[in-house]
N, C-alpha and C positions, 0 to 999 in steps of 0.2 A: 335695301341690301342688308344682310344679315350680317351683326359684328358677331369677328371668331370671338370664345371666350378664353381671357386669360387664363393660365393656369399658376394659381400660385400656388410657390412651395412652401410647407412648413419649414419654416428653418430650427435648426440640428444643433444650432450653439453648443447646447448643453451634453455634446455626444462626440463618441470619437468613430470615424468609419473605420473598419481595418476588411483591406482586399487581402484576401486568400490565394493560395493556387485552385483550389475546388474544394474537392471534396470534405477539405478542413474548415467549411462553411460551415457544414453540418453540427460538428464540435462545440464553436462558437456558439453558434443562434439557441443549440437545443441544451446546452451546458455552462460552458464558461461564461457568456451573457448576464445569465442570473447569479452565477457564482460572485463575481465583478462585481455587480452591484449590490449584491446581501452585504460582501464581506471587505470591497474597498470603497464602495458606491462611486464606481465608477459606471457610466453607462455608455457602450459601445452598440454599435451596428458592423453587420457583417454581413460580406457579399464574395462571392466567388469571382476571378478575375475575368472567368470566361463563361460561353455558355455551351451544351451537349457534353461536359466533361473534358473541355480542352481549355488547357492551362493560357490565357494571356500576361500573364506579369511581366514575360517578356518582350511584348510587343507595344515598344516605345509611345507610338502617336495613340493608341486606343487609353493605356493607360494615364497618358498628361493629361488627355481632355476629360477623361472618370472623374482625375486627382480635382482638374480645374474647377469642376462642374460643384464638386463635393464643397471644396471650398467655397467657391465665389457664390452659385448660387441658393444651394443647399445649408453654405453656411456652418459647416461641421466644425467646429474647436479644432481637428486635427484629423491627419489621413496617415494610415500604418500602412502600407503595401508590406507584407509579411511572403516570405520564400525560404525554403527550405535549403541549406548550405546544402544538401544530396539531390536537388532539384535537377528534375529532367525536364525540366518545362521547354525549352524550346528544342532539346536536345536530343537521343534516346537514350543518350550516356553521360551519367554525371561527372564531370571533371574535374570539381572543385574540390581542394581539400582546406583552403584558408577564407572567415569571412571577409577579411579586409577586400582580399583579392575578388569576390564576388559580386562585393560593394563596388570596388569600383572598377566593375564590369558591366553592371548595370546599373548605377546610379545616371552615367548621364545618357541617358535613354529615356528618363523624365525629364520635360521642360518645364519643372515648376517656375513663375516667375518670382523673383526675388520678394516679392512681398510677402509673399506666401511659405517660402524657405521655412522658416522656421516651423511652420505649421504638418512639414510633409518629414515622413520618417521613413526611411526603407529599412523596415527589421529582418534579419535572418537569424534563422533557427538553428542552433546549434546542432548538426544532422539532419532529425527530422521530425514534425510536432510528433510524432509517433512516439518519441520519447520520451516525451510530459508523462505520455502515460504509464510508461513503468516508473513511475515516481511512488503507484500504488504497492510495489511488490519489495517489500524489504530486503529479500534474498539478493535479487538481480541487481540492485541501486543503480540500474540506468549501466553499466559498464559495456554491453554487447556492443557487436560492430549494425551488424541485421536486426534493428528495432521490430520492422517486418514480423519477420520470421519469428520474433522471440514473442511479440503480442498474440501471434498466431496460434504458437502454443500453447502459451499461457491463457488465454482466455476458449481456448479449444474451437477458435471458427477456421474456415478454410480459406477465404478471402480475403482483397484490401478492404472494400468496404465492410465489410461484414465487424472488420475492427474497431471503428468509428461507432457504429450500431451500438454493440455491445457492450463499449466501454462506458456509452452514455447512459445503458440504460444500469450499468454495475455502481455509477457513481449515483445517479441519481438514486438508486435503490437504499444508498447510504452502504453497497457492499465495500467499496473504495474510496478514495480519498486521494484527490493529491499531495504531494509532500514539496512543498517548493524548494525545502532548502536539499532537496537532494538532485535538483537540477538547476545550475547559473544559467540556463539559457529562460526555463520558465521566470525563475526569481528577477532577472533582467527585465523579462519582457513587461512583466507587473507593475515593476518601477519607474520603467519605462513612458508607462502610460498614465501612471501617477504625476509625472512633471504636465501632464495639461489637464489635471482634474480640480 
């Protein structure tokens, strides 16, 4: 009789996971990843919370056992579930207008176990990461309500994704740059992730 073979994981100790709603995967893995480590050396993985472009952050039991896995067997330093305070993720209409109130709306819909609490962070984004990125445009300094719409024009594409695309490839080009201290939600999230490096 044939033994199955184990599969072991590399463990991650030295890395921090942050779940996404989607599409802001992209962002991560092809930008702020290397950014992170050039310029805080910090070193993160990134994963979108669902799969076919359907948001899970809000679907309690998938998400604890991700968080579980990430930690216990995987071994990660720490787990960011990151959400958008304008998020539609389970929704089709976003309701939220305070994070506290978000937080704890969805906090306990993870069953981290208490060993692990301190390890697990639910970040929310002030609006929408969409708005990191006009941190590039000195004229707008982040003030608009429709981040959307205002990247939209500003970079001249016609779609959501099309936004993501083009910012990464504007920054990488060295055309932009972000500016942290023109947004507290980016500048937070940094420092954030600074307490477990």
């Amino acid at each position: 009789m044939k033994r199955k073979k184990s599969h072991k994981l590399k463990s991650k100790e030295d890395r921090i996971l942050l779940i996404v709603e989607n599409s802001e995967a992209d962002f991560f893995n092809q930008y702020f990843k290397q950014y992170l480590q050039e310029h805080h050396h910090i070193s993160i993985d990134c994963e979108p919370s669902g799969r076919a472009n359907k948001c899970e952050i809000a679907n309690g039991n998938r998400m604890t056992k991700r968080i579980r896995e990430a930690l216990e067997r995987e071994r990660y330093k720490a787990v960011f579930l990151m959400l958008d305070l304008k998020t539609k993720c389970h929704t089709s209409e976003n309701t939220h207008t305070c994070l506290v109130e978000l937080k704890r709306e969805y906090l306990p819909r993870y069953k981290v176990e208490k060993n692990f609490s301190s390890q697990f962070y639910l970040f929310v984004v002030c609006n929408e990461i969409e708005s990191w990125f006009l941190t590039i445009d000195k004229e707008t300094n982040n003030v608009h309500k429709n981040h959307k719409k205002e990247l939209m024009e500003f970079l001249k594409v016609k779609s959501e994704p099309q936004i993501v695309q083009k910012m990464i490839k504007e920054l990488k080009g060295g055309k932009y740059q972000l500016d942290f201290s023109k947004n507290s939600s980016l500048e937070y999230f940094v420092e954030k992730l600074k307490v477990f490096n």
